[in-house]
N, C-alpha and C positions, 0 to 999 in steps of 0.2 A: 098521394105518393110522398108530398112532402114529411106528414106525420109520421109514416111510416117508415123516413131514414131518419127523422130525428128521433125517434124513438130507438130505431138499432141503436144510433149513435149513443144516444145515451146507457143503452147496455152496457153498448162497448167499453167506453169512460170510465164507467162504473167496475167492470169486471178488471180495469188496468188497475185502475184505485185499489180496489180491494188487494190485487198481487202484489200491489208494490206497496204496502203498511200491514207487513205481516203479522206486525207486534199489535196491532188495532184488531185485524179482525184474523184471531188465534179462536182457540175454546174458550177462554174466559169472554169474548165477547156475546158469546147468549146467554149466560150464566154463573154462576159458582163452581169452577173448575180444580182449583188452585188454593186449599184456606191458611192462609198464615196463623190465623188465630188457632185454626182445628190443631196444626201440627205443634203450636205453643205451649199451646194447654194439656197436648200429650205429654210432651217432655217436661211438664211442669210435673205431669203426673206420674211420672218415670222418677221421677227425681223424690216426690211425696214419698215414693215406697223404696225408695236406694239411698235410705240418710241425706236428703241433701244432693246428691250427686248426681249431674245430667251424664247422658249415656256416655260414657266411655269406653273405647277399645284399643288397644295396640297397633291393632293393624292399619287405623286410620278413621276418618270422618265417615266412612260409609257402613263399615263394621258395625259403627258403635251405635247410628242412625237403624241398624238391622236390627240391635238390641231391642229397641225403642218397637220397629213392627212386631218381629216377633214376639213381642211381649202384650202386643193388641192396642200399647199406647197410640200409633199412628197409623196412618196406609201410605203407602206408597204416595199416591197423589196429591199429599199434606208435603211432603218434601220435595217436590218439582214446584218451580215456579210457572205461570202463564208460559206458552210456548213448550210448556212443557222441559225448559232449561232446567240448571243445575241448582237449585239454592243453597246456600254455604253454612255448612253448619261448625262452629267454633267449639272442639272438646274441651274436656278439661275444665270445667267451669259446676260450679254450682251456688244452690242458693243465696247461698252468704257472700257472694262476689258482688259489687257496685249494682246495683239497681240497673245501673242506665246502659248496661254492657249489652249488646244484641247476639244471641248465641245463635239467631237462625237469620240469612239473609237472602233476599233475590242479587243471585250474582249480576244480572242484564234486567235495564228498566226496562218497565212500560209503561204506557199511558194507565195513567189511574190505577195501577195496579192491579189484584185479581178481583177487589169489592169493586171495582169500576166497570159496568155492563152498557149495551147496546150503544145506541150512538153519543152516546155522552165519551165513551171512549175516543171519540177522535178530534173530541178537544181539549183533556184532558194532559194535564202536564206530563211528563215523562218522570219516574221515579221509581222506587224500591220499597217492597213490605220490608220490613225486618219485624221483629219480634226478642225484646227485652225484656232482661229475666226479671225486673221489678216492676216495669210498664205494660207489659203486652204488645201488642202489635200495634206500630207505628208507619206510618208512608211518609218518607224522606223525598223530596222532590229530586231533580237529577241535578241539578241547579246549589243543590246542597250538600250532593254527595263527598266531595270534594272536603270539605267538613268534618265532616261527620265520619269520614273515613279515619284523615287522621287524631279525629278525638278519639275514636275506640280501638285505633293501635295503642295512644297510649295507656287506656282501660286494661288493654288484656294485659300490657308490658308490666301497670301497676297490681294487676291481678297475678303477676308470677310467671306470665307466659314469653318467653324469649323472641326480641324485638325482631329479628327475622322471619318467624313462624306468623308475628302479629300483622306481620307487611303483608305475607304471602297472603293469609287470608284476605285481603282487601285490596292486591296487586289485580289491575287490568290483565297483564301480561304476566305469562307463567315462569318463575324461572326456572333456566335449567340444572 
């Protein structure tokens, strides 16, 4: 009988554990859900065949990311991060802009990011894929965010892009 409640018990634990570290055990934690590289390399290739020029549209970041599917460069599930959140993608940019600018980002960490699988994710530090236009895809710890944030507001400010548009992209809170 004893085995038998420590065994519930340990269910139990287990099943509280897992509800309360959603960002650990999402889809990315049995496999490749989420690829920052896949969606990189489309808009690299978006860009190969439009002069230079990552997706663009008037209407905004999602428009111009529509461009990029409908064109076969990505899927949908290249531009969601783990959790299936929003990843951020920065217009108005192309090739010939600073190497180290990141055009595609996880707006909310996780652990290990989306290359970070099974229980290795729950020791995993807390952090963000991005993807830069002369790098590739990079994991920034959360610990560095702060960083890196304000380096690549002033990237996009020296790239041409106006210093409240460069905030908002990398603003926690939205403004209104």
């Amino acid at each position: 009988m004893v085995v038998f409640g420590s065994a519930v018990g340990v269910v139990l634990l287990s099943i509280v554990y897992v509800r309360a570290h959603p960002l650990v055990f999402n889809e990315c934690f049995f496999g490749h859900a989420h690829c920052m590289k896949s969606a990189g390399l489309g808009l690299e290739s978006y860009a190969a065949d439009h002069g230079g020029r990552f997706p663009f549209h008037t209407n905004g970041c999602a428009a111009a990311l529509a461009l990029a599917v409908a064109g076969g460069y990505c899927c949908d599930s290249e531009l969601t991060g783990p959790g299936y959140v929003t990843r951020v993608y920065v217009q108005g940019l192309s090739r010939a802009n600073d190497g180290q600018l990141a055009m595609l980002f996880d707006k909310v960490p996780t652990p290990g990011g989306d290359h970070c699988h099974f229980f290795q994710r729950m020791r995993a530090p807390l952090g963000r894929e991005v993807y830069t236009i002369g790098n590739g895809m990079r994991f920034i710890p959360q610990r560095e965010w702060s960083k890196f944030s304000i380096e690549q507001v002033n990237l996009l400010v020296a790239a041409g892009i106006r210093r409240r548009e460069a905030e908002d992209y990398y603003s926690e809170i939205p403004r209104r």
